[in-house]
N, C-alpha and C positions, 0 to 999 in steps of 0.2 A: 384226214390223215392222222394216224396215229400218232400219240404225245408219248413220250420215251423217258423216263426218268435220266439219260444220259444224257439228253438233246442239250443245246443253250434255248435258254430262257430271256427271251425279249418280252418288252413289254404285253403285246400282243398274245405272244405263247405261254407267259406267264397265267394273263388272264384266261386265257381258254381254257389250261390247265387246271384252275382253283374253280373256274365260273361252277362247274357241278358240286363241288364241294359247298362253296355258298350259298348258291341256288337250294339245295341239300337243307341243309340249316335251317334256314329262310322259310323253307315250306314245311319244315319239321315246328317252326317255332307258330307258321299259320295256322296248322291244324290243331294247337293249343289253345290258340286266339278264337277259331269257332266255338273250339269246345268249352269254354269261358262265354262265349256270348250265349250257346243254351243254355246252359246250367243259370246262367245271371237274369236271362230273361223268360224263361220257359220255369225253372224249378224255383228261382227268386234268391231276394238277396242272402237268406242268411246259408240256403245249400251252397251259394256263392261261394262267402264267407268260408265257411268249413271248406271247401276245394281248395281256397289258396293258405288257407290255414295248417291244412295238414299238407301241403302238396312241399313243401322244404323238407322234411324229413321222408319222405318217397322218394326225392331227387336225391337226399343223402345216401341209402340205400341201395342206388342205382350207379352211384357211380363206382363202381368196382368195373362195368363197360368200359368207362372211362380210361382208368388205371391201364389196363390189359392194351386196350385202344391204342392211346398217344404214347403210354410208356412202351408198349410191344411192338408197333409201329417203325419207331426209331430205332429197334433193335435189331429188328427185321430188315427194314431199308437200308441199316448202313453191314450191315453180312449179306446182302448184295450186292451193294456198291462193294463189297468187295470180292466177289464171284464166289461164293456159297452157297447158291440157290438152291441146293438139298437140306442142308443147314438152317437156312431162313425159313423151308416150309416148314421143318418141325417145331423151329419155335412158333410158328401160326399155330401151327397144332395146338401144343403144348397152349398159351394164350389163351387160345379158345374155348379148351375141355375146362382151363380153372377158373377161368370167368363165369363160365353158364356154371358149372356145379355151386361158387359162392352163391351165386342169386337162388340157387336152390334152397341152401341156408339160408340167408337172410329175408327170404319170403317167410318161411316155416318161423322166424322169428318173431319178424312183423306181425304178422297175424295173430299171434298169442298175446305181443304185449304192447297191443295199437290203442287199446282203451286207456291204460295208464299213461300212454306216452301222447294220446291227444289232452288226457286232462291235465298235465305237465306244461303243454304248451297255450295253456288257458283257455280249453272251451270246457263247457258245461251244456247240462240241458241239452235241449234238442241240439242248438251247433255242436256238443260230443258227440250224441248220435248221428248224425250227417257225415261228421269226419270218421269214425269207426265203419261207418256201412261202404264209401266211397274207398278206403285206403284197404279192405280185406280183396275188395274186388280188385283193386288195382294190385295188392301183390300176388296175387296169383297168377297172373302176368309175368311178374319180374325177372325171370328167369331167362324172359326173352328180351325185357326191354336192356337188359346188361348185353345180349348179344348185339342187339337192333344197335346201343351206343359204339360195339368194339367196332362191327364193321362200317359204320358211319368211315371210318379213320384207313382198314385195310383194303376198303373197295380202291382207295387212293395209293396206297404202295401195290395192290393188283393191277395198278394202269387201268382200272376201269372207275373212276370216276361219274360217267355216264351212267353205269348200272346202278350204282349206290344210289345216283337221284330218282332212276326209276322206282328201285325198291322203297324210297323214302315218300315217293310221289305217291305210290299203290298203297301203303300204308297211311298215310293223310285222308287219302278219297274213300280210304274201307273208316276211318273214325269221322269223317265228315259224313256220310251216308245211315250211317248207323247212329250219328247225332241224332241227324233230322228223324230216322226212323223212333227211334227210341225213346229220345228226349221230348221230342216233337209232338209224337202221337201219343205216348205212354200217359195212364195216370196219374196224377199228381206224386203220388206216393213213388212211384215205381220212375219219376225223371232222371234224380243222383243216381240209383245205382245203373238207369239206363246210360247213362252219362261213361258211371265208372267201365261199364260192360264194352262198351263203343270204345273206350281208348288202350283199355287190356288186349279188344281182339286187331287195335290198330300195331301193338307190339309184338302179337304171336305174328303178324304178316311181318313187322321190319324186323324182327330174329331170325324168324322160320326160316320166309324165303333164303337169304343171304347162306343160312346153315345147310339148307339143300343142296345147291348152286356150288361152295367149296368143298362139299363131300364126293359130286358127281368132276364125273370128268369135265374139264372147261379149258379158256383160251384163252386164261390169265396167268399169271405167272406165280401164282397161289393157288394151293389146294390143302385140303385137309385129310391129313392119312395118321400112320403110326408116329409113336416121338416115346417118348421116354421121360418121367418125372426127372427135373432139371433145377432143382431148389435158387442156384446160383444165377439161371438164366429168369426164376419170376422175380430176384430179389433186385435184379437188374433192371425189370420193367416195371417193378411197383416202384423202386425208386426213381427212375423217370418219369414216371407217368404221377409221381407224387404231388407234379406242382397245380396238374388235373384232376385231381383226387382233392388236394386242397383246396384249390378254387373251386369246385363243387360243394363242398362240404363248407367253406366259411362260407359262402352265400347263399347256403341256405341256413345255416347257422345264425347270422347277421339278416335273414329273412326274419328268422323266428322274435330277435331282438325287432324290427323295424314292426315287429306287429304288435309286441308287447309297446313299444312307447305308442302305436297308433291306438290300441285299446284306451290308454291313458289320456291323448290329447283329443283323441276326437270318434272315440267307443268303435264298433260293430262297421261304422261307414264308412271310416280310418279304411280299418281293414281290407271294405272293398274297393276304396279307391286306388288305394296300392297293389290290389290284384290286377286291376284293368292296365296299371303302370307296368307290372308286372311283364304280363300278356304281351302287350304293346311292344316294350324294352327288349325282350328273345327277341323279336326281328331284328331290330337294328343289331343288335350286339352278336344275333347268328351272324350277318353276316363278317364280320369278324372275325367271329370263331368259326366259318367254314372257310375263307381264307387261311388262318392257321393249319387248321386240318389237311387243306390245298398243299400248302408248301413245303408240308413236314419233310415229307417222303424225297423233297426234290433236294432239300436242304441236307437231310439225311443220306442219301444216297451220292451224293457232294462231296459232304466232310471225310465219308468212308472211302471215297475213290482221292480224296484229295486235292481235287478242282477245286483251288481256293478261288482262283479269278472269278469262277460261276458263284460260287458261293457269297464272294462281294458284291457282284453284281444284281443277285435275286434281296439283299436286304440291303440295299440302296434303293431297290425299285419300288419296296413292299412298303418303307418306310414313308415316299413318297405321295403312291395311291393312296396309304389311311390317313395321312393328314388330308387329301380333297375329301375321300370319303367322309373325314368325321366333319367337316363343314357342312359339306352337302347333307348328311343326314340331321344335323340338326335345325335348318332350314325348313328339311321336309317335316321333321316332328312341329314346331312351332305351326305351321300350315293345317295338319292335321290335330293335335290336339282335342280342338272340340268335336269336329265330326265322328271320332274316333271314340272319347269319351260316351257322345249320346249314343252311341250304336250297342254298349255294353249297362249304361244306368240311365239312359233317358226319359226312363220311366221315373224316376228320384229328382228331384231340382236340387235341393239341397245338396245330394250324395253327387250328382254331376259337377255343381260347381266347385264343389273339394277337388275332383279328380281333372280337370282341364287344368287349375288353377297349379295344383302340383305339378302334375305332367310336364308344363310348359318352364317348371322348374327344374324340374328332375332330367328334363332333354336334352340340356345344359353339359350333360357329361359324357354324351356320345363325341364330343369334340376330342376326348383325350382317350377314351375308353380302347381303339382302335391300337393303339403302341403296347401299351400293356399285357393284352389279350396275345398280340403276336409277338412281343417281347419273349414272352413264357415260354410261348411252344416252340420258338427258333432256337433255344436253349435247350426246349426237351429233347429236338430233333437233333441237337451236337451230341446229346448223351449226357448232359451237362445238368441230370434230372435237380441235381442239389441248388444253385441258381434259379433254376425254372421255379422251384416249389417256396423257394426266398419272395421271389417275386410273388408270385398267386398267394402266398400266407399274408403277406404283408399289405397288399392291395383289397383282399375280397373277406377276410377276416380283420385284422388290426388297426389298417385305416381308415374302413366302412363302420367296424364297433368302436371305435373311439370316437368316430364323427355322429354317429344318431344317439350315442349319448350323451353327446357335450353339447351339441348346437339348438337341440329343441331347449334346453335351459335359457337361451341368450333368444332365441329366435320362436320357440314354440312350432307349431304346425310346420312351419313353413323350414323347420331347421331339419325336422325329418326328411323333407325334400333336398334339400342343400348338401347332405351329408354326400350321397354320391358324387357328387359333384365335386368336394374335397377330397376323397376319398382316389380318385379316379386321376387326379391331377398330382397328388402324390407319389401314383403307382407309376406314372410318365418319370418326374424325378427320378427315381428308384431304376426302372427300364433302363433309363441313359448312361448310371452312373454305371452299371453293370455292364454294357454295352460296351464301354470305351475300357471301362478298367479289365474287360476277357479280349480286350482287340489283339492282343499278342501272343496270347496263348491258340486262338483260334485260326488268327489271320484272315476276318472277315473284314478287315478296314483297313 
Protein backbone atom coordinates (compact mmCIF):
# COMPACT_ATOMS: atom_id res chain seq x y z
CA UNK A 1 0.00 0.00 0.00
CA UNK A 2 1.04 3.27 -0.81
CA UNK A 3 2.85 5.74 2.02
CA UNK A 4 1.23 9.30 1.59
CA UNK A 5 3.02 12.25 2.96
CA UNK A 6 -0.54 13.23 4.51
CA UNK A 7 -1.18 9.84 6.14
CA UNK A 8 -0.40 9.44 10.19
CA UNK A 9 2.69 8.10 10.92
CA UNK A 10 2.85 5.18 13.66
CA UNK A 11 5.50 3.58 14.58
CA UNK A 12 5.41 1.05 11.93
CA UNK A 13 4.47 3.49 9.14
CA UNK A 14 7.02 5.56 10.12
CA UNK A 15 9.60 2.93 9.71
CA UNK A 16 8.39 1.59 6.40
CA UNK A 17 8.45 5.01 5.17
CA UNK A 18 12.37 6.17 6.02
CA UNK A 19 13.35 2.12 5.70
CA UNK A 20 14.34 2.96 1.76
CA UNK A 21 15.76 6.00 2.52
CA UNK A 22 18.21 4.23 5.11
CA UNK A 23 18.59 1.31 3.29
CA UNK A 24 19.61 4.02 0.39
CA UNK A 25 22.44 5.41 2.46
CA UNK A 26 23.57 2.36 3.92
CA UNK A 27 24.35 0.80 0.62
CA UNK A 28 25.63 4.02 -0.82
CA UNK A 29 28.05 4.21 2.11
CA UNK A 30 28.76 -0.16 1.15
CA UNK A 31 29.78 0.51 -2.13
CA UNK A 32 32.52 3.05 -0.75
CA UNK A 33 33.55 0.35 1.71
CA UNK A 34 34.22 -2.17 -1.44
CA UNK A 35 35.79 0.37 -3.22
CA UNK A 36 38.30 1.05 -0.17
CA UNK A 37 38.93 -2.55 0.30
CA UNK A 38 40.34 -2.78 -3.68
CA UNK A 39 42.23 0.11 -3.85
CA UNK A 40 43.81 -1.00 -0.14
CA UNK A 41 44.43 -4.47 -1.05
CA UNK A 42 44.78 -4.89 -4.79
CA UNK A 43 46.66 -1.29 -5.59
CA UNK A 44 48.26 -1.07 -1.77
CA UNK A 45 48.47 1.06 0.92
CA UNK A 46 49.93 4.22 -0.18
CA UNK A 47 47.07 4.36 -3.49
CA UNK A 48 45.02 3.82 -0.10
CA UNK A 49 46.26 6.61 1.37
CA UNK A 50 45.98 9.13 -1.48
CA UNK A 51 42.05 7.96 -1.91
CA UNK A 52 41.18 8.98 1.69
CA UNK A 53 43.56 11.70 1.40
CA UNK A 54 42.13 13.61 -1.16
CA UNK A 55 38.66 12.01 -0.98
CA UNK A 56 37.51 15.28 1.82
CA UNK A 57 37.85 17.91 -0.54
CA UNK A 58 35.84 15.70 -3.55
CA UNK A 59 33.15 15.43 -0.94
CA UNK A 60 33.46 19.22 -0.44
CA UNK A 61 32.77 19.88 -3.92
CA UNK A 62 30.04 17.75 -4.04
CA UNK A 63 27.95 19.04 -1.88
CA UNK A 64 26.23 21.61 -3.76
CA UNK A 65 23.76 18.08 -4.28
CA UNK A 66 23.41 18.43 -0.90
CA UNK A 67 22.39 22.21 -0.56
CA UNK A 68 19.63 21.97 -3.64
CA UNK A 69 18.69 18.34 -1.97
CA UNK A 70 17.74 18.95 1.78
CA UNK A 71 17.49 22.72 1.36
CA UNK A 72 15.03 22.30 -1.86
CA UNK A 73 13.38 19.42 -0.34
CA UNK A 74 11.86 21.39 2.33
CA UNK A 75 10.80 24.02 0.10
CA UNK A 76 9.18 21.78 -2.14
CA UNK A 77 7.38 19.66 0.64
CA UNK A 78 6.05 22.37 2.61
CA UNK A 79 4.31 24.37 -1.06
CA UNK A 80 2.66 21.03 -1.02
CA UNK A 81 1.61 20.64 2.09
CA UNK A 82 0.18 23.54 1.06
CA UNK A 83 -1.64 22.69 -2.32
CA UNK A 84 0.76 24.12 -4.89
CA UNK A 85 1.82 21.36 -6.69
CA UNK A 86 2.54 23.33 -9.95
CA UNK A 87 4.58 25.71 -7.91
CA UNK A 88 6.56 22.77 -6.05
CA UNK A 89 7.36 21.36 -9.59
CA UNK A 90 9.12 24.43 -10.76
CA UNK A 91 11.06 24.85 -7.82
CA UNK A 92 12.24 21.03 -8.60
CA UNK A 93 12.96 22.36 -11.63
CA UNK A 94 14.55 25.22 -10.89
CA UNK A 95 16.84 23.01 -7.95
CA UNK A 96 17.74 20.71 -10.36
CA UNK A 97 19.17 22.78 -13.54
CA UNK A 98 21.34 24.89 -10.71
CA UNK A 99 22.65 22.06 -9.08
CA UNK A 100 24.02 19.91 -12.06
CA UNK A 101 25.19 23.32 -13.85
CA UNK A 102 27.53 24.27 -10.44
CA UNK A 103 29.05 20.68 -10.49
CA UNK A 104 29.77 21.65 -14.08
CA UNK A 105 31.88 24.64 -12.59
CA UNK A 106 33.29 23.13 -9.94
CA UNK A 107 34.51 20.12 -11.94
CA UNK A 108 36.11 22.45 -14.62
CA UNK A 109 37.84 23.87 -11.36
CA UNK A 110 38.81 20.93 -9.76
CA UNK A 111 40.70 19.58 -12.49
CA UNK A 112 42.99 22.76 -13.05
CA UNK A 113 43.82 23.17 -9.53
CA UNK A 114 43.96 19.52 -7.88
CA UNK A 115 47.79 19.43 -7.88
CA UNK A 116 48.23 22.47 -5.82
CA UNK A 117 45.33 21.63 -3.67
CA UNK A 118 46.68 17.90 -3.00
CA UNK A 119 50.20 19.35 -2.14
CA UNK A 120 48.25 21.83 0.23
CA UNK A 121 46.81 18.96 2.07
CA UNK A 122 50.27 17.29 2.58
CA UNK A 123 51.12 14.78 -0.09
CA UNK A 124 54.04 14.76 -2.09
CA UNK A 125 56.00 12.20 -4.23
CA UNK A 126 54.27 9.50 -5.54
CA UNK A 127 51.01 9.84 -2.67
CA UNK A 128 50.65 13.51 -4.90
CA UNK A 129 50.49 11.68 -7.93
CA UNK A 130 48.05 9.04 -6.82
CA UNK A 131 45.73 11.72 -5.32
CA UNK A 132 45.91 14.09 -8.67
CA UNK A 133 45.38 10.96 -11.06
CA UNK A 134 42.21 9.43 -8.70
CA UNK A 135 40.58 13.04 -8.07
CA UNK A 136 40.79 14.34 -12.25
CA UNK A 137 38.85 11.11 -12.90
CA UNK A 138 36.51 11.44 -10.27
CA UNK A 139 35.64 14.96 -11.22
CA UNK A 140 34.60 14.46 -14.39
CA UNK A 141 31.99 12.69 -12.74
CA UNK A 142 30.80 15.43 -10.70
CA UNK A 143 28.26 16.87 -12.37
CA UNK A 144 26.31 13.81 -11.85
CA UNK A 145 27.38 12.72 -8.37
CA UNK A 146 25.71 16.45 -7.27
CA UNK A 147 22.50 15.18 -8.99
CA UNK A 148 22.90 11.39 -7.78
CA UNK A 149 23.07 13.47 -3.80
CA UNK A 150 19.77 15.97 -4.82
CA UNK A 151 17.77 13.10 -5.67
CA UNK A 152 18.95 10.86 -2.82
CA UNK A 153 16.44 13.60 -0.83
CA UNK A 154 13.52 14.17 -3.84
CA UNK A 155 12.94 10.57 -4.71
CA UNK A 156 11.44 10.90 -0.92
CA UNK A 157 9.20 14.14 -1.26
CA UNK A 158 8.09 12.06 -4.89
CA UNK A 159 6.59 9.27 -2.55
CA UNK A 160 8.97 7.12 -4.19
CA UNK A 161 11.44 6.15 -1.81
CA UNK A 162 11.51 2.71 -3.20
CA UNK A 163 12.80 3.95 -6.55
CA UNK A 164 15.68 6.14 -5.11
CA UNK A 165 16.86 2.65 -3.37
CA UNK A 166 16.68 0.96 -6.70
CA UNK A 167 18.55 3.65 -8.34
CA UNK A 168 21.04 3.76 -5.45
CA UNK A 169 21.28 -0.11 -5.41
CA UNK A 170 22.05 -0.22 -9.65
CA UNK A 171 24.57 2.28 -8.94
CA UNK A 172 26.52 0.28 -6.01
CA UNK A 173 26.43 -3.08 -8.25
CA UNK A 174 27.75 -0.96 -11.61
CA UNK A 175 30.98 0.36 -9.01
CA UNK A 176 31.17 -2.99 -7.40
CA UNK A 177 31.42 -4.82 -10.70
CA UNK A 178 33.77 -2.58 -12.31
CA UNK A 179 35.92 -2.78 -8.95
CA UNK A 180 36.48 -6.32 -9.44
CA UNK A 181 36.82 -5.77 -13.31
CA UNK A 182 39.21 -3.08 -13.25
CA UNK A 183 40.94 -2.98 -9.91
CA UNK A 184 41.08 -6.66 -9.84
CA UNK A 185 42.24 -7.70 -13.14
CA UNK A 186 44.00 -4.36 -14.41
CA UNK A 187 47.74 -3.78 -14.18
CA UNK A 188 49.37 -2.52 -11.29
CA UNK A 189 49.70 0.82 -12.71
CA UNK A 190 46.34 1.05 -14.20
CA UNK A 191 44.38 -0.23 -10.50
CA UNK A 192 43.66 3.75 -8.95
CA UNK A 193 42.63 5.14 -11.81
CA UNK A 194 40.59 1.76 -12.45
CA UNK A 195 39.33 2.37 -9.04
CA UNK A 196 38.70 6.16 -9.94
CA UNK A 197 36.89 5.11 -13.41
CA UNK A 198 34.50 2.43 -11.53
CA UNK A 199 33.09 4.95 -9.06
CA UNK A 200 32.73 8.17 -11.79
CA UNK A 201 30.74 5.61 -14.05
CA UNK A 202 28.87 4.44 -10.52
CA UNK A 203 27.59 8.45 -10.41
CA UNK A 204 26.79 8.90 -14.12
CA UNK A 205 24.17 5.82 -13.34
CA UNK A 206 22.97 7.50 -9.74
CA UNK A 207 22.49 11.17 -11.62
CA UNK A 208 21.70 9.91 -15.01
CA UNK A 209 18.99 7.51 -14.25
CA UNK A 210 16.99 9.58 -11.74
CA UNK A 211 17.60 12.78 -14.43
CA UNK A 212 15.75 10.54 -17.22
CA UNK A 213 13.03 9.14 -15.03
CA UNK A 214 11.73 13.23 -13.92
CA UNK A 215 12.16 14.43 -17.41
CA UNK A 216 9.82 11.66 -18.85
CA UNK A 217 6.45 11.35 -18.01
CA UNK A 218 6.01 9.38 -14.39
CA UNK A 219 3.73 8.47 -11.57
CA UNK A 220 5.11 10.52 -8.92
CA UNK A 221 4.15 13.62 -8.05
CA UNK A 222 7.41 15.37 -9.44
CA UNK A 223 8.66 16.05 -12.82
CA UNK A 224 10.86 18.07 -14.50
CA UNK A 225 9.75 20.77 -17.04
CA UNK A 226 9.87 24.65 -17.66
CA UNK A 227 10.46 27.24 -14.28
CA UNK A 228 11.96 30.41 -14.54
CA UNK A 229 15.29 31.73 -12.70
CA UNK A 230 13.80 32.52 -9.18
CA UNK A 231 17.04 34.26 -7.23
CA UNK A 232 14.77 34.38 -4.02
CA UNK A 233 13.55 30.78 -4.11
CA UNK A 234 17.63 29.38 -4.39
CA UNK A 235 18.55 31.84 -1.74
CA UNK A 236 15.85 30.07 0.27
CA UNK A 237 17.16 26.55 -0.36
CA UNK A 238 20.78 27.40 0.00
CA UNK A 239 19.95 28.74 3.27
CA UNK A 240 18.10 25.67 4.42
CA UNK A 241 19.90 23.34 3.05
CA UNK A 242 23.10 25.52 4.62
CA UNK A 243 23.11 23.37 7.73
CA UNK A 244 23.95 20.25 5.00
CA UNK A 245 26.16 22.18 3.16
CA UNK A 246 27.99 22.76 6.38
CA UNK A 247 28.09 19.45 7.76
CA UNK A 248 29.61 18.37 4.60
CA UNK A 249 32.14 20.75 4.32
CA UNK A 250 33.41 20.90 8.16
CA UNK A 251 33.84 17.16 8.00
CA UNK A 252 35.63 17.01 5.64
CA UNK A 253 37.35 20.04 6.55
CA UNK A 254 38.04 18.46 10.10
CA UNK A 255 38.94 15.19 7.86
CA UNK A 256 41.74 17.25 6.35
CA UNK A 257 42.87 18.30 10.08
CA UNK A 258 42.43 14.56 11.51
CA UNK A 259 44.93 13.58 8.80
CA UNK A 260 47.38 16.33 9.42
CA UNK A 261 47.62 15.39 13.29
CA UNK A 262 47.62 11.50 12.08
CA UNK A 263 50.64 12.27 9.69
CA UNK A 264 52.23 13.70 12.90
CA UNK A 265 51.54 11.01 15.58
CA UNK A 266 51.67 8.03 13.64
CA UNK A 267 52.95 9.10 9.72
CA UNK A 268 51.26 7.37 6.32
CA UNK A 269 49.47 4.30 8.54
CA UNK A 270 47.70 7.13 10.72
CA UNK A 271 46.22 7.92 7.68
CA UNK A 272 45.22 4.59 6.64
CA UNK A 273 43.77 3.49 9.68
CA UNK A 274 41.52 6.33 9.80
CA UNK A 275 40.43 5.70 6.23
CA UNK A 276 39.13 2.02 7.11
CA UNK A 277 37.44 4.09 10.22
CA UNK A 278 36.37 6.09 7.79
CA UNK A 279 34.59 3.60 5.34
CA UNK A 280 33.32 1.69 8.30
CA UNK A 281 31.74 4.96 10.14
CA UNK A 282 29.27 5.99 6.57
CA UNK A 283 27.48 2.94 7.52
CA UNK A 284 26.48 3.38 10.62
CA UNK A 285 26.07 7.16 10.57
CA UNK A 286 24.20 6.61 6.83
CA UNK A 287 21.85 5.20 8.51
CA UNK A 288 21.09 8.30 10.37
CA UNK A 289 21.34 10.32 7.79
CA UNK A 290 18.96 8.24 5.61
CA UNK A 291 16.41 8.41 8.31
CA UNK A 292 16.77 12.33 8.27
CA UNK A 293 16.30 12.23 4.54
CA UNK A 294 13.04 9.72 5.49
CA UNK A 295 11.33 12.15 7.57
CA UNK A 296 12.29 15.45 6.04
CA UNK A 297 9.42 15.55 3.51
CA UNK A 298 6.89 14.04 6.11
CA UNK A 299 7.96 16.68 8.70
CA UNK A 300 7.81 19.32 6.00
CA UNK A 301 4.80 18.47 4.51
CA UNK A 302 3.35 18.63 8.46
CA UNK A 303 4.46 22.05 9.36
CA UNK A 304 3.11 23.48 6.01
CA UNK A 305 -0.40 21.98 6.26
CA UNK A 306 -0.25 22.60 10.05
CA UNK A 307 -0.72 19.27 11.65
CA UNK A 308 0.99 20.00 14.60
CA UNK A 309 -0.22 16.82 16.57
CA UNK A 310 1.53 14.69 13.55
CA UNK A 311 4.30 16.69 13.81
CA UNK A 312 4.73 15.93 17.77
CA UNK A 313 4.06 12.84 17.29
CA UNK A 314 6.82 11.84 14.28
CA UNK A 315 9.78 13.57 16.78
CA UNK A 316 8.84 11.94 19.84
CA UNK A 317 9.07 8.69 17.92
CA UNK A 318 12.34 9.59 15.87
CA UNK A 319 13.90 10.56 19.03
CA UNK A 320 13.12 7.28 20.62
CA UNK A 321 14.24 4.77 17.83
CA UNK A 322 17.94 6.75 17.65
CA UNK A 323 18.62 6.46 21.10
CA UNK A 324 17.99 2.12 20.67
CA UNK A 325 19.63 2.54 17.38
CA UNK A 326 22.84 4.25 18.76
CA UNK A 327 23.12 1.34 21.50
CA UNK A 328 22.56 -1.19 19.18
CA UNK A 329 25.07 0.12 16.88
CA UNK A 330 27.76 0.46 19.01
CA UNK A 331 27.57 -3.05 20.24
CA UNK A 332 27.58 -4.06 16.78
CA UNK A 333 30.92 -2.00 16.04
CA UNK A 334 32.71 -3.35 19.23
CA UNK A 335 31.80 -7.12 17.81
CA UNK A 336 32.98 -6.23 14.41
CA UNK A 337 36.09 -4.11 14.90
CA UNK A 338 38.63 -6.50 14.23
CA UNK A 339 37.04 -8.63 11.41
CA UNK A 340 36.29 -5.50 9.78
CA UNK A 341 39.68 -4.08 10.23
CA UNK A 342 41.64 -7.31 8.82
CA UNK A 343 39.38 -7.42 5.72
CA UNK A 344 40.78 -3.76 4.68
CA UNK A 345 44.96 -4.09 6.25
CA UNK A 346 45.30 -7.62 7.08
CA UNK A 347 47.97 -7.69 5.23
CA UNK A 348 49.86 -4.92 7.72
CA UNK A 349 50.02 -6.25 11.74
CA UNK A 350 51.27 -3.06 12.71
CA UNK A 351 48.78 -0.83 10.54
CA UNK A 352 45.83 -3.40 11.68
CA UNK A 353 46.45 -3.00 15.17
CA UNK A 354 46.37 0.84 15.00
CA UNK A 355 43.04 0.54 13.25
CA UNK A 356 40.94 -2.18 15.56
CA UNK A 357 42.54 -0.46 18.55
CA UNK A 358 41.08 3.07 17.32
CA UNK A 359 37.94 1.99 15.89
CA UNK A 360 36.83 0.38 19.11
CA UNK A 361 37.42 3.83 20.13
CA UNK A 362 36.02 5.99 17.83
CA UNK A 363 32.56 3.60 17.86
CA UNK A 364 32.02 5.09 20.97
CA UNK A 365 30.22 8.04 19.29
CA UNK A 366 27.60 6.44 17.36
CA UNK A 367 25.76 6.32 20.79
CA UNK A 368 25.04 10.07 20.44
CA UNK A 369 25.82 10.78 16.90
CA UNK A 370 21.98 9.68 15.84
CA UNK A 371 20.19 13.18 17.72
CA UNK A 372 22.33 15.40 16.02
CA UNK A 373 22.29 14.26 12.64
CA UNK A 374 18.29 14.33 12.99
CA UNK A 375 18.36 17.22 15.16
CA UNK A 376 19.65 19.29 11.86
CA UNK A 377 17.54 18.08 9.30
CA UNK A 378 14.10 18.35 11.48
CA UNK A 379 14.94 22.00 11.69
CA UNK A 380 15.85 22.08 7.80
CA UNK A 381 12.62 20.43 7.14
CA UNK A 382 10.58 23.55 9.54
CA UNK A 383 12.54 25.86 7.16
CA UNK A 384 14.30 26.78 10.00
CA UNK A 385 17.71 26.41 7.73
CA UNK A 386 19.51 29.21 10.32
CA UNK A 387 19.24 26.67 13.56
CA UNK A 388 19.77 23.57 11.26
CA UNK A 389 23.12 25.09 10.03
CA UNK A 390 24.01 26.41 14.06
CA UNK A 391 23.83 22.89 14.76
CA UNK A 392 25.79 21.09 11.75
CA UNK A 393 28.66 24.18 12.03
CA UNK A 394 29.06 23.75 15.61
CA UNK A 395 29.09 19.86 15.88
CA UNK A 396 31.10 18.75 12.45
CA UNK A 397 33.52 21.73 12.35
CA UNK A 398 34.11 23.53 15.99
CA UNK A 399 33.56 20.84 18.27
CA UNK A 400 35.40 18.05 16.08
CA UNK A 401 38.45 20.89 15.39
CA UNK A 402 38.82 21.85 18.75
CA UNK A 403 38.77 18.30 20.05
CA UNK A 404 41.66 16.60 17.55
CA UNK A 405 43.56 19.42 18.38
CA UNK A 406 43.40 19.59 22.12
CA UNK A 407 43.19 15.89 23.07
CA UNK A 408 46.11 14.31 21.11
CA UNK A 409 48.16 16.90 23.36
CA UNK A 410 46.82 15.24 26.75
CA UNK A 411 46.27 11.78 25.26
CA UNK A 412 48.30 11.32 21.98
CA UNK A 413 47.07 8.64 19.32
CA UNK A 414 44.42 7.67 21.24
CA UNK A 415 43.11 11.42 21.73
CA UNK A 416 42.68 11.69 17.84
CA UNK A 417 40.19 8.83 18.41
CA UNK A 418 38.45 10.37 21.42
CA UNK A 419 37.74 13.56 19.78
CA UNK A 420 34.62 12.32 17.90
CA UNK A 421 33.35 11.09 20.65
CA UNK A 422 33.49 14.60 22.50
CA UNK A 423 32.68 16.33 19.69
CA UNK A 424 29.39 14.28 19.16
CA UNK A 425 28.21 14.46 22.75
CA UNK A 426 28.37 18.16 22.67
CA UNK A 427 26.43 18.37 19.36
CA UNK A 428 23.50 16.24 21.72
CA UNK A 429 23.80 19.16 24.27
CA UNK A 430 23.39 21.74 21.72
CA UNK A 431 20.31 19.62 19.76
CA UNK A 432 18.36 19.81 23.22
CA UNK A 433 18.92 23.09 24.06
CA UNK A 434 17.45 24.22 20.60
CA UNK A 435 14.84 21.77 20.80
CA UNK A 436 13.13 22.99 23.80
CA UNK A 437 14.08 26.68 23.39
CA UNK A 438 12.06 26.57 19.37
CA UNK A 439 9.07 24.35 21.30
CA UNK A 440 6.82 27.31 21.07
CA UNK A 441 7.57 28.89 18.15
CA UNK A 442 6.89 25.58 16.34
CA UNK A 443 4.68 23.68 18.66
CA UNK A 444 6.38 20.35 18.30
CA UNK A 445 6.31 19.69 22.04
Amino acid sequence: MKIQLSDHFGYKKLIRFTLPSVAMMIFTSIYGVVDGFFVSNFAGKTPFAAVNLIMPFLMIVATVGFIFGTGGTAIVAKTFGEGESEKANRYFSLFTYVAFALGIVFAVLGIVFIRPIAALLGAEGKLLENCVVYARIILLALPFYVLQLLFQSFFVAAEKPQLGLIVTVSSGVTNMILDALLVGLLPQEWKLPGAAIATGMSQVVGGGVPLVYFFRKNNSILRLGKTHFDGRAILRATVNGSSEFMSNVSMNVVGMLYNLQLLKYAGENGIAAYGVMMYVSFIFAAAFIGYSIGTAPVVGYNYGAQNLSELRGILKKSLIMLGIAGVFMVGVAQVLAAPLANIFVGYDAQLLELTISGFRIFALSFVFMGFAIFGSGFFTALNDGVTSAIISFLRTLVFQAASVMLLPLIFEINGVWMSIIVAEFMAVVLTALFLAGKRNRYHYW
